[in-house]
Wavefront OBJ file of the C-alpha trace (Angstrom):
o trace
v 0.000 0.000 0.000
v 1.810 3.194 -1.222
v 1.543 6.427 0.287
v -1.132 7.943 -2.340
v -3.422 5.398 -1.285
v -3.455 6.026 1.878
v -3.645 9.529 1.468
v -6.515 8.781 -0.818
v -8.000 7.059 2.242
v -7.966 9.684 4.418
v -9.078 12.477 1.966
v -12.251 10.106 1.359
v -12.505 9.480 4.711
v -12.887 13.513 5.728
v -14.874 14.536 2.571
v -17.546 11.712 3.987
v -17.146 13.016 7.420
v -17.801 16.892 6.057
v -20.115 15.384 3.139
v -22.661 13.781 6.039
v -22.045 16.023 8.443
v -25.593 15.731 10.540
v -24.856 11.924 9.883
v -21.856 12.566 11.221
v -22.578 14.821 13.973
v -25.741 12.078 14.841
v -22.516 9.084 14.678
v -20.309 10.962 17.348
v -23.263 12.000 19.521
v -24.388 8.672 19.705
v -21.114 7.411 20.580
v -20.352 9.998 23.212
v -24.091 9.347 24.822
v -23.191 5.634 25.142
v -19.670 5.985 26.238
v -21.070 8.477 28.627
v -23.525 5.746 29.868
v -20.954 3.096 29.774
v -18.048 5.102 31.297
v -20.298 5.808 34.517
v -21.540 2.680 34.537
v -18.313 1.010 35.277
v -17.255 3.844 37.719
v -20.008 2.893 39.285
v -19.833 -0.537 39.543
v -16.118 -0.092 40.728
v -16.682 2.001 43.617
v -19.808 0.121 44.536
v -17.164 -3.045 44.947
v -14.348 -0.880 46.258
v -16.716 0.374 48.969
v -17.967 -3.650 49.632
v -14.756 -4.689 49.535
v -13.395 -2.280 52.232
v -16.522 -2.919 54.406
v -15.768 -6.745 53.838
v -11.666 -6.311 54.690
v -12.651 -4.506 58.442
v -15.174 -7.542 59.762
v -13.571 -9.622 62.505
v -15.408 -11.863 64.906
v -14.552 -11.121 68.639
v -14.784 -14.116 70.814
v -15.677 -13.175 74.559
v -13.855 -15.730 77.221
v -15.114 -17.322 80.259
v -13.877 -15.731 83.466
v -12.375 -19.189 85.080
v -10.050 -19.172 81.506
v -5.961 -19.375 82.667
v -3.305 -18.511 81.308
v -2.438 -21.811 80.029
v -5.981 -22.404 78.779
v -5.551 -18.951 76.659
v -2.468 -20.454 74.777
v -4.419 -23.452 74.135
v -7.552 -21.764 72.453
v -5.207 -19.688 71.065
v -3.516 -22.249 68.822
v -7.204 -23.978 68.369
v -8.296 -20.896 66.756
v -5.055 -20.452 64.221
v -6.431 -24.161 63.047
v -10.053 -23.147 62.539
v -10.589 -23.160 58.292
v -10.510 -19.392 56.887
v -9.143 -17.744 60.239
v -5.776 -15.454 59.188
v -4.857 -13.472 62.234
v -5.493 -14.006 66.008
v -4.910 -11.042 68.131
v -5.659 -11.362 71.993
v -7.604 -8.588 74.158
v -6.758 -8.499 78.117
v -9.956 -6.862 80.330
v -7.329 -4.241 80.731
v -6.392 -3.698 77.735
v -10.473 -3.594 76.842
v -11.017 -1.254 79.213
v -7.875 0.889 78.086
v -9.627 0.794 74.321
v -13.171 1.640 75.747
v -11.691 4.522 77.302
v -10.116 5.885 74.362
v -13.243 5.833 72.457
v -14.666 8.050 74.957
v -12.324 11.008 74.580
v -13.055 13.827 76.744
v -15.588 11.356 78.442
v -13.396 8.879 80.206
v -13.197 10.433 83.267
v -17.086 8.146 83.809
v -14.969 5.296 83.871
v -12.496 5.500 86.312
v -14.390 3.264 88.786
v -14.090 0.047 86.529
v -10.419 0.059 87.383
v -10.822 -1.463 90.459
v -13.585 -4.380 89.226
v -13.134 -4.449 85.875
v -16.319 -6.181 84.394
v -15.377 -6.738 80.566
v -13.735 -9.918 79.706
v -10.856 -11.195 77.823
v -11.394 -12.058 74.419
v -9.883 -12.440 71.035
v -10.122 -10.683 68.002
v -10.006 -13.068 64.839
v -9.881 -11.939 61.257
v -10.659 -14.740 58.307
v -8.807 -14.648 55.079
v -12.510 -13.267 53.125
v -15.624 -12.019 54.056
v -17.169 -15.351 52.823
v -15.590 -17.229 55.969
v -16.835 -15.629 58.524
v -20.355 -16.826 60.009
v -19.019 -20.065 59.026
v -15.679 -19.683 61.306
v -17.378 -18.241 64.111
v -19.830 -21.117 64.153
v -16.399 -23.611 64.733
v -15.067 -20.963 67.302
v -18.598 -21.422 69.684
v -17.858 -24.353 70.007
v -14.420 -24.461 71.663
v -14.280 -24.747 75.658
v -14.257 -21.584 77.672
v -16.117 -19.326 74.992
v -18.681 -17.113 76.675
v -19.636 -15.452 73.587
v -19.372 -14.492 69.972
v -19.890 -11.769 67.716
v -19.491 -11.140 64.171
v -22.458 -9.076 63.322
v -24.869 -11.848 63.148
v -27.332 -11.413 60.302
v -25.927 -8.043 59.095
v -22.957 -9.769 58.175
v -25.325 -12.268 55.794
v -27.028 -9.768 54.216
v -23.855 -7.585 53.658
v -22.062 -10.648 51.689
v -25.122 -11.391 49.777
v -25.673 -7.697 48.912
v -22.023 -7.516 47.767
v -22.510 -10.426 45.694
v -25.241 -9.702 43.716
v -23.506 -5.943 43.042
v -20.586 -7.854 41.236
v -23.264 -9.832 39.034
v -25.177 -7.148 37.886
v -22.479 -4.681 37.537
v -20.824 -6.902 34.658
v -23.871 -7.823 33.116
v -24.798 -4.516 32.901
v -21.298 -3.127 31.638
v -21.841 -6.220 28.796
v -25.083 -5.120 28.054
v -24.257 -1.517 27.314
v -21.515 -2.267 25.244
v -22.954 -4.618 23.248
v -25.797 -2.166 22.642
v -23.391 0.921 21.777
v -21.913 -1.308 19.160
v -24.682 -1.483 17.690
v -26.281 2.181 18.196
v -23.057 2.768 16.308
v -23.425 0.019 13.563
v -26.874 1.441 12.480
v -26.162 4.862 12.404
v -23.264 4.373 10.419
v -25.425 2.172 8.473
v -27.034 5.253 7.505
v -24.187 6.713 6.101
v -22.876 3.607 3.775
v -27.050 3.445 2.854
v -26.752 7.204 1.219
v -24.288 6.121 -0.726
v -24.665 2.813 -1.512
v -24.925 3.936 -5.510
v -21.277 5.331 -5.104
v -20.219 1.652 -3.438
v -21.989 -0.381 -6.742
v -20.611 1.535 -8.627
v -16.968 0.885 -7.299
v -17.236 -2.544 -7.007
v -18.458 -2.652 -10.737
v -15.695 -0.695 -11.811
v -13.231 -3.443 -10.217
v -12.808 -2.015 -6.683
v -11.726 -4.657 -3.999
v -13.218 -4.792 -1.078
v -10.872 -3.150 0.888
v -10.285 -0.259 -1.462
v -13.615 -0.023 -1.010
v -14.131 -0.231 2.883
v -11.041 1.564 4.004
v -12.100 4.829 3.651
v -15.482 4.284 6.043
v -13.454 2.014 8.405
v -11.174 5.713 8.637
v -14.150 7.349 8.548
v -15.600 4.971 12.028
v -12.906 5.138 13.515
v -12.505 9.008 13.600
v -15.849 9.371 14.466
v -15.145 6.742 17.191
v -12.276 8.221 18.457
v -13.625 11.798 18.788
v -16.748 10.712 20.415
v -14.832 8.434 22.849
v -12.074 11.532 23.390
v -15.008 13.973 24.536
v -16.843 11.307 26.220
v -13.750 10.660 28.249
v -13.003 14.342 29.068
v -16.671 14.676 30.428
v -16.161 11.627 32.137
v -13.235 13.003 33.902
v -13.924 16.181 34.535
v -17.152 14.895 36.355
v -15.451 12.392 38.271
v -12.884 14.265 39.421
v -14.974 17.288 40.325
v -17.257 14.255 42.313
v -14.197 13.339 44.226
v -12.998 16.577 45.459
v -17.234 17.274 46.938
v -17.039 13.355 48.422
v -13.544 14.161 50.360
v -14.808 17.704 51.596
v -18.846 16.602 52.402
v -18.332 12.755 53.025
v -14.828 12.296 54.571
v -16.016 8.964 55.647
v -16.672 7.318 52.777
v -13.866 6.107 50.443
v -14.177 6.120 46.332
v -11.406 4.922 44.242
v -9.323 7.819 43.457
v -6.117 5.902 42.274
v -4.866 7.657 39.286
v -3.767 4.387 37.561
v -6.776 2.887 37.875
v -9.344 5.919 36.938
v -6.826 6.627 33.794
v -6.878 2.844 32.535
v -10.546 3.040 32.424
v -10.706 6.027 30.923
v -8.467 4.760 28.290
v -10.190 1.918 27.627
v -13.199 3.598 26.627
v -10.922 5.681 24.506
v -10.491 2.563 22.884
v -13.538 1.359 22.940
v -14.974 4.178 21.288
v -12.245 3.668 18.339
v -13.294 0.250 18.079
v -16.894 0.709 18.075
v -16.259 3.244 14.606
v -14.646 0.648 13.324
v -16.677 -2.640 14.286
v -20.027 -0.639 13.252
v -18.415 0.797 9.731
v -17.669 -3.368 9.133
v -20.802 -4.435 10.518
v -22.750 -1.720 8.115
v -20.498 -2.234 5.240
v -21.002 -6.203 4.795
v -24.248 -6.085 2.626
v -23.427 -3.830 0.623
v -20.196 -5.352 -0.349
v -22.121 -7.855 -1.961
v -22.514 -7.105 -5.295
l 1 2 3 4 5 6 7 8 9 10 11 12 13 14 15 16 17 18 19 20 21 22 23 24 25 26 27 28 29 30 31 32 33 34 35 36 37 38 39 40 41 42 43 44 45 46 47 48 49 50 51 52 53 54 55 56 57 58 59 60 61 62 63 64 65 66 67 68 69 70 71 72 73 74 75 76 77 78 79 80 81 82 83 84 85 86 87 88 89 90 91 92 93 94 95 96 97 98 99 100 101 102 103 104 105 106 107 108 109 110 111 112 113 114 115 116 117 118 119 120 121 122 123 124 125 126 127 128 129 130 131 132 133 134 135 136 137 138 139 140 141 142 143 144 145 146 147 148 149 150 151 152 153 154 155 156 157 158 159 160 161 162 163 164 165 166 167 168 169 170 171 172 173 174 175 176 177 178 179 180 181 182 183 184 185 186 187 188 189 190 191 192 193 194 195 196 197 198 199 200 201 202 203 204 205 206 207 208 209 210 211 212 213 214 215 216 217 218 219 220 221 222 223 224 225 226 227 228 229 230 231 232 233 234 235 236 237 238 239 240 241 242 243 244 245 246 247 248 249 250 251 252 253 254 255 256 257 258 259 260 261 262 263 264 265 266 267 268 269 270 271 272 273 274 275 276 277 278 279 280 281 282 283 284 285 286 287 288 289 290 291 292 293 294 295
């Protein structure tokens, strides 16, 4: 392929672009509207998992201790626990140390509970993180039953409904990501299809005239994926912009909650659907032009 070809390609390729311009114009808007859709789609669906998945990292089951529980008892339960399936860390909690903690929490406060020091009514007890969320109710079921537990407590039934929650999020979040980009492709393919159809006279006429079939498709497949690419580029700066300005409101407002703000991550997705949107002008331009290569 020499260099007046191509430049033959591109020329085509523009004059089309500027030729068609509503079609045009109705190509890239339909490509930014579904990148658009897409794009927050997937944001979505990431922080809804980053925010499960943080929630799912910080539960721990505490296991409250008999009183009559010695020292040498402790080191025994202690290495029964490390066996129980899914359990990762093992961290015991003296009553004094409990009490030490419960007095932190109360700040300004703890002055209320300066009498426990003498009787100190909370017990000893170990707190056991599994190695996922999944383990949980089913490791503190095998911790109730080991001798000297009083108690235990993993958030009993919020804990269920948390995993299941989480669980179904991931589902629908990539069946919905298919599902829109399956449908862009083809938003894209027909309105393209548009384009080839108006000048479907100028394509028979080609191919009559001894045109191959990629003389004759280059030129839309440029033309896609330019319209692609400047649909995905402004979907992708809207995208960001947004996102970004959402971040900055979520840290000042909602300090508390925790959105994914790694660059890496935010500018991979944004780059895919740069891609994306160059591959959709493309894949629709081949989709649209295979009938009417038929001649």
């Amino acid at each position: 392929m020499n260099l007046n070809v191509i430049r033959y390609y591109f020329r085509e390729a523009v004059r089309s672009i500027i030729r068609n311009s509503w079609l045009s114009a109705a190509s890239v808007g339909t490509i930014i509207i579904s990148l658009l859709i897409l794009g927050s789609t997937v944001l979505l669906v990431m922080n809804v998992r980053y925010v499960a998945s943080s929630v799912e990292s910080s539960l721990e089951i505490t296991v409250f201790l008999k009183d009559d529980v010695d020292e040498q008892s402790l080191a025994r339960m202690e290495e029964q626990i490390k066996f129980v399936p899914g359990v990762s860390s093992v961290e015991f909690i003296s009553k004094e140390q409990a009490l030490a903690d419960l007095k932190e929490s109360f700040g300004d406060k703890a002055d209320i509970l300066s009498g426990l020091e003498q009787d100190n009514p909370l017990p000893n007890s170990f707190r056991i993180k599994t190695t996922s969320a999944g383990l949980v109710p089913e490791a503190a079921r095998q911790l109730e039953k080991l001798d000297g537990v009083e108690q235990v407590r993993y958030g009993q039934g919020v804990v269920e409904k948390l995993l299941s929650l989480t669980h179904w999020v991931r589902i629908w979040g990539s069946l919905t990501i298919v599902v829109l980009g399956v449908a862009a492709i083809f938003l894209i393919a027909t309105t393209i299809r548009m384009s080839v159809f108006a000048r479907r006279r100028e394509i028979g006429i080609m191919k009559m005239l001894g045109a191959t079939n990629l003389f004759v498709r280059m030129p839309f497949m440029l033309e896609g994926m330019m319209l692609g690419s400047a649909g995905g580029l402004v979907a992708v700066l809207i995208i960001n912009f947004s996102y970004l300005s959402l971040l900055n409101k979520v840290i000042v407002t909602l300090p508390f909650i925790r959105l994914v703000d790694d660059p890496v991550t935010i500018y991979q997705v944004l780059g895919g659907l740069l891609g994306l949107g160059f591959a959709i002008g493309a894949l629709g331009s081949a989709i649209s032009l295979r009938r009417f290569l038929k001649v």
